[in-house]
C-alpha positions in Angstrom: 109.4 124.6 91.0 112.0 121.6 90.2 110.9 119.0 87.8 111.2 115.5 86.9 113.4 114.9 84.0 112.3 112.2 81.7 113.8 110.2 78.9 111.6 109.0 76.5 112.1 106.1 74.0 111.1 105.6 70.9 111.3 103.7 67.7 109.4 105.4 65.0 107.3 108.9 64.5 107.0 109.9 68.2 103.8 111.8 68.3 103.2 110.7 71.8 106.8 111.9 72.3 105.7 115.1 71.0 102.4 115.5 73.3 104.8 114.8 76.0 107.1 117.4 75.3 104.4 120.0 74.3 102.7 119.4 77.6 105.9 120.0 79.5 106.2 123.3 78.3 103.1 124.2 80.2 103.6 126.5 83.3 101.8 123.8 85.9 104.3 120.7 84.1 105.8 118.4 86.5 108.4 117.3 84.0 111.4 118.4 81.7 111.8 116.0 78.0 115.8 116.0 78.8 116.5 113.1 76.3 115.1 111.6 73.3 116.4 107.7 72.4 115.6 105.5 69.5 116.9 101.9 68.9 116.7 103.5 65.4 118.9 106.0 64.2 116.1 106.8 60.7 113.2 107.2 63.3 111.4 110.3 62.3 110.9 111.2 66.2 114.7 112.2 66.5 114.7 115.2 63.7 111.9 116.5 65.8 113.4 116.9 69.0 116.8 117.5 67.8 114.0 120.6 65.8 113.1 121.2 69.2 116.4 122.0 70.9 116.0 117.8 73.2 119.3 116.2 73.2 119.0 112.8 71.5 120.6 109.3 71.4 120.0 106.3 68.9 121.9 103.1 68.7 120.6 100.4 66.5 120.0 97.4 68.0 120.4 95.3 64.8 123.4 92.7 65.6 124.1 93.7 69.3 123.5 91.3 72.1 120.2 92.5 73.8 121.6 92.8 77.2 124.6 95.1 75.7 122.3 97.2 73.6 119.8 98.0 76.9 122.9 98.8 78.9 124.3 101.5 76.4 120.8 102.6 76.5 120.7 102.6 79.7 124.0 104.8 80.2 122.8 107.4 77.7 119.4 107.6 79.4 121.4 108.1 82.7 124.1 110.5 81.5 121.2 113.0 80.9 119.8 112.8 84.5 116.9 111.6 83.9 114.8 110.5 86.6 112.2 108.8 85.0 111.6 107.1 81.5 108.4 107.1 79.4 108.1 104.6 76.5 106.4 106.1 73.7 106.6 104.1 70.6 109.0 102.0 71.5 108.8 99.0 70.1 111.4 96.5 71.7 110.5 94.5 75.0 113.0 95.5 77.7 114.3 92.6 79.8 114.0 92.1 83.4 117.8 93.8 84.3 116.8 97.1 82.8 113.2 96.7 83.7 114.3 96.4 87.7 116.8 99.3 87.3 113.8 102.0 86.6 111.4 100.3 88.5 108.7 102.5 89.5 109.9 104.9 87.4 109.5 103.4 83.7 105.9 104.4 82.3 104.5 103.2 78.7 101.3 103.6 77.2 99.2 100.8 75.4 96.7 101.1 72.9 93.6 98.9 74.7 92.2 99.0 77.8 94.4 96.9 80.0 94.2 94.3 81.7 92.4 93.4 77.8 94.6 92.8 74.7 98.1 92.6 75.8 101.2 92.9 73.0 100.2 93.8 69.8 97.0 93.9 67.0 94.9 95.6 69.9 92.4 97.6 67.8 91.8 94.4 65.1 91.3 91.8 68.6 88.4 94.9 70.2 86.7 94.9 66.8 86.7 91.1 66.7 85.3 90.7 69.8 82.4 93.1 69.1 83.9 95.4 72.0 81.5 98.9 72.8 84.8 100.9 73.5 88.2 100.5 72.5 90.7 103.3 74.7 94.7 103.9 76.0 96.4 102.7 79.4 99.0 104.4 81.1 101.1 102.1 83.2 104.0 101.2 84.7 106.8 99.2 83.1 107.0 95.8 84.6 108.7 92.5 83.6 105.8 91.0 82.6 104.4 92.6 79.3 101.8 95.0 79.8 101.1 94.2 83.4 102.3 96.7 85.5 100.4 98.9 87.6 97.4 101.0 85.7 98.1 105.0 86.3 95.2 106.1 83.8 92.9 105.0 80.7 91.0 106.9 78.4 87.8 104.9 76.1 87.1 105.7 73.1 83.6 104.6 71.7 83.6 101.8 68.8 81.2 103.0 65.9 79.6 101.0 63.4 81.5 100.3 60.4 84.9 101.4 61.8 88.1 99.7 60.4 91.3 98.6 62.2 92.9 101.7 61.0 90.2 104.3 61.9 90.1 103.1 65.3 93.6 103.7 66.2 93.4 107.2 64.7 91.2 108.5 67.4 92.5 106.2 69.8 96.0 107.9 69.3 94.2 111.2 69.9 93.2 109.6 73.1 96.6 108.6 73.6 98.2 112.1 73.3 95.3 113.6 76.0 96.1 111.0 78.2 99.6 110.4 78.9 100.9 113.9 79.6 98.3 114.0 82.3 99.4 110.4 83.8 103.1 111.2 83.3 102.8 114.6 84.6 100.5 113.2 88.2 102.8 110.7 89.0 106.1 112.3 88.6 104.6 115.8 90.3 104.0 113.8 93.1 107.4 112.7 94.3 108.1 116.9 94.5 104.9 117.0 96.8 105.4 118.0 100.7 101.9 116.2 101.7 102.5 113.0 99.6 106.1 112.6 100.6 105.8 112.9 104.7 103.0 110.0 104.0 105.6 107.6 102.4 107.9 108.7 105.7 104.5 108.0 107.9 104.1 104.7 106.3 107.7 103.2 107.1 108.3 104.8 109.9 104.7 103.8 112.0 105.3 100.1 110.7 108.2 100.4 113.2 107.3 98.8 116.5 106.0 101.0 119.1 106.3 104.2 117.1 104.5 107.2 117.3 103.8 110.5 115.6 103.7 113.8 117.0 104.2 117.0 116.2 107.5 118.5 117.4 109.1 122.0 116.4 106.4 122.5 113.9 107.4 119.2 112.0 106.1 116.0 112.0 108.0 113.7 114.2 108.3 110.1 115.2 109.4 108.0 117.8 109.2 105.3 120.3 105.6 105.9 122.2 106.8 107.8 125.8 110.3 107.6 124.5 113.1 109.0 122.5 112.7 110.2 118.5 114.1 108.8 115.7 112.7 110.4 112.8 111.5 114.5 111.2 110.0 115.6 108.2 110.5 118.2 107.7 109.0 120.4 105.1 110.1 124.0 103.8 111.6 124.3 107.6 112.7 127.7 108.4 111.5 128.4 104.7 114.4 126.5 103.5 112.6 125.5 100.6 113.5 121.7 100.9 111.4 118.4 102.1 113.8 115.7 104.0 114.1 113.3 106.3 115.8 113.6 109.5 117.3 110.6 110.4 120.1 109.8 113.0 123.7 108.6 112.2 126.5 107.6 113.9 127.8 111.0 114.3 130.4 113.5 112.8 132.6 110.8 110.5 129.7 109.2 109.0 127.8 112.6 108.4 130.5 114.1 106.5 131.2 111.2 104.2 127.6 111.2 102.9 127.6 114.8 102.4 130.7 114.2 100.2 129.3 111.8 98.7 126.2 114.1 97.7 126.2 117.3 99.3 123.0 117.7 97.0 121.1 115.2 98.5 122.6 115.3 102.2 123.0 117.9 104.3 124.0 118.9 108.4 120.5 119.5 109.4 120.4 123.1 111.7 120.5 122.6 115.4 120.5 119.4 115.6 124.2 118.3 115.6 126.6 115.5 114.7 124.7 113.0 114.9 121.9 113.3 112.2 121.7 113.9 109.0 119.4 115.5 106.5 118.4 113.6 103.3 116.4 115.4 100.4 113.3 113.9 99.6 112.0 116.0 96.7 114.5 115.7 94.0 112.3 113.6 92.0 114.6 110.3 92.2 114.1 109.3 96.1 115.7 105.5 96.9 112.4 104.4 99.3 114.5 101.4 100.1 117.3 103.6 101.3 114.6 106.0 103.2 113.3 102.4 104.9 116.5 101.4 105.8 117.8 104.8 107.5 114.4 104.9 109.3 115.0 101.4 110.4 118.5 102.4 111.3 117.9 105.2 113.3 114.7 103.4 115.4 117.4 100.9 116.6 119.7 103.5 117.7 117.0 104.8 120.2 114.8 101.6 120.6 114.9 99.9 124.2 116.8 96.7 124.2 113.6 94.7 125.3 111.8 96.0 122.0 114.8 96.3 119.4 115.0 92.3 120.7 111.7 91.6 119.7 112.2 93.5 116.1 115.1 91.6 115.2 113.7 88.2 116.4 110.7 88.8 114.0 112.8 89.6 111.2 114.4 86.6 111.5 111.0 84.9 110.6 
């Protein structure tokens, strides 16, 4: 089975770091730990993966420009292939450039139950407030602090008498439970047949007049009573692979691409020249990309009347 691999950041112990990497050494993990990074070279997080055989990276962030520190983080993070990033610990906010570089693919976890007690002191603010139940949130890394989308929370009961400090113990036992499972869901998903033909589905039917049928035992679309532009298809010919099957503009620009990444791309079997095949499940898929070459190949088959009609709406 591939896996996602994931760079997690820290600053300081990384326990959640190390729930993450003991969870990925299950059999049914979604995920490989491939690099551990800490905007501090002392934190006690990087002599336990370098323990545990992870590659790691630190650079202090004491006297650099922020924007030059995030991008040498950002360099190390992509020299190890990582395809996603889990915050675990870390305790610098990112800024908006490096925030929109690993969009939807930048988790963190937060010790309250989201959309309550943003930023820091959470535990002191859920006793103040008299709060039943205290917990952890999963979510994704957005420019606004602690406001991305929620991917999982886990509560953990208040009990009389408890202190700041005995709250976030058992709240960071919540915290190890919970993100492996989060982190492993999301990223499993992007290696799933079912869930990726339904992102395909989704751009390709918000094409006008396109259909979906079944063509060749994959799932095909194209203009209703007309011409296809689009396949999915999955573990074809038990080839093992999910793509798309999109059309190009024939041999020229279907060899450059599979120079370009003979990984990703490939000559799709009997279907020629002019199409290509692009991988789908290798854990970092460009959706705008995928939208584009949809929307690309619809035109090439489209009737004038309707590509007209498409291109004066997107001019609106």
């Amino acid at each position: 089975m591939t896996r996602a691999r994931v760079a997690v950041l820290i600053s300081g112990s990384g326990t959640n770091m190390a729930a993450l990497l003991y969870a990925s050494r299950m059999e049914d993990a979604a995920y490989d730990i491939v690099l551990v990074a800490s905007n501090d070279p002392q934190a006690g997080g990087l002599a336990l993966a370098k323990a545990e055989g992870v590659p790691t990276f630190s650079l202090s962030h004491k006297g650099m420009d922020r924007a030059a520190h995030e991008d040498e983080m950002d360099a190390a993070i992509r020299a190890s292939g990582a395809t996603h990033v889990a915050l675990a610990g870390y305790m610098r906010v990112l800024g908006e450039d490096f925030v929109r570089r690993w969009e939807g693919r930048m988790l963190n976890i937060h010790p309250s139950l989201l959309p309550k007690y943003k930023g820091l002191h959470t535990h002191a603010r859920a006793l103040e407030a008299g709060d039943s139940h205290a917990g952890a949130t999963v979510h994704l890394v957005t420019a606004e602090l602690d406001a991305g989308e929620i991917l999982g929370q886990a509560k953990v009961a208040i009990l009389p008498g408890d202190t700041e400090d005995a709250l976030a113990k058992r709240v960071l036992i919540a915290e190890h439970q919970l993100y492996s499972r989060v982190l492993n869901a999301y990223v499993g998903r992007e290696f799933d047949a079912q869930w990726l033909s339904e992102q395909v589905r989704c751009h390709a039917m918000a094409l006008p007049g396109a259909d979906e049928v079944l063509s060749h035992g994959m799932v095909c679309f194209g203009i209703a009573g007309g011409k296809k532009f689009a396949y999915v298809s999955a573990n074809h010919h038990g080839d093992g692979k999910t793509s798309l099957l999109v059309k190009i503009s024939g041999a020229e620009e279907q060899a450059m691409l599979i120079e370009r990444d003979e990984n990703r791309y490939y000559r799709p079997a009997y279907f020629g020249d002019g199409w290509i095949g692009l991988r789908l499940d290798l854990g970092d898929t460009d959706w705008g990309e995928v939208a584009e070459r949809l929307a690309q190949s619809w035109r090439s088959v489209a009737p004038k009347k309707l590509a007209g009609i498409a291109g004066a709406l997107a001019e609106f």
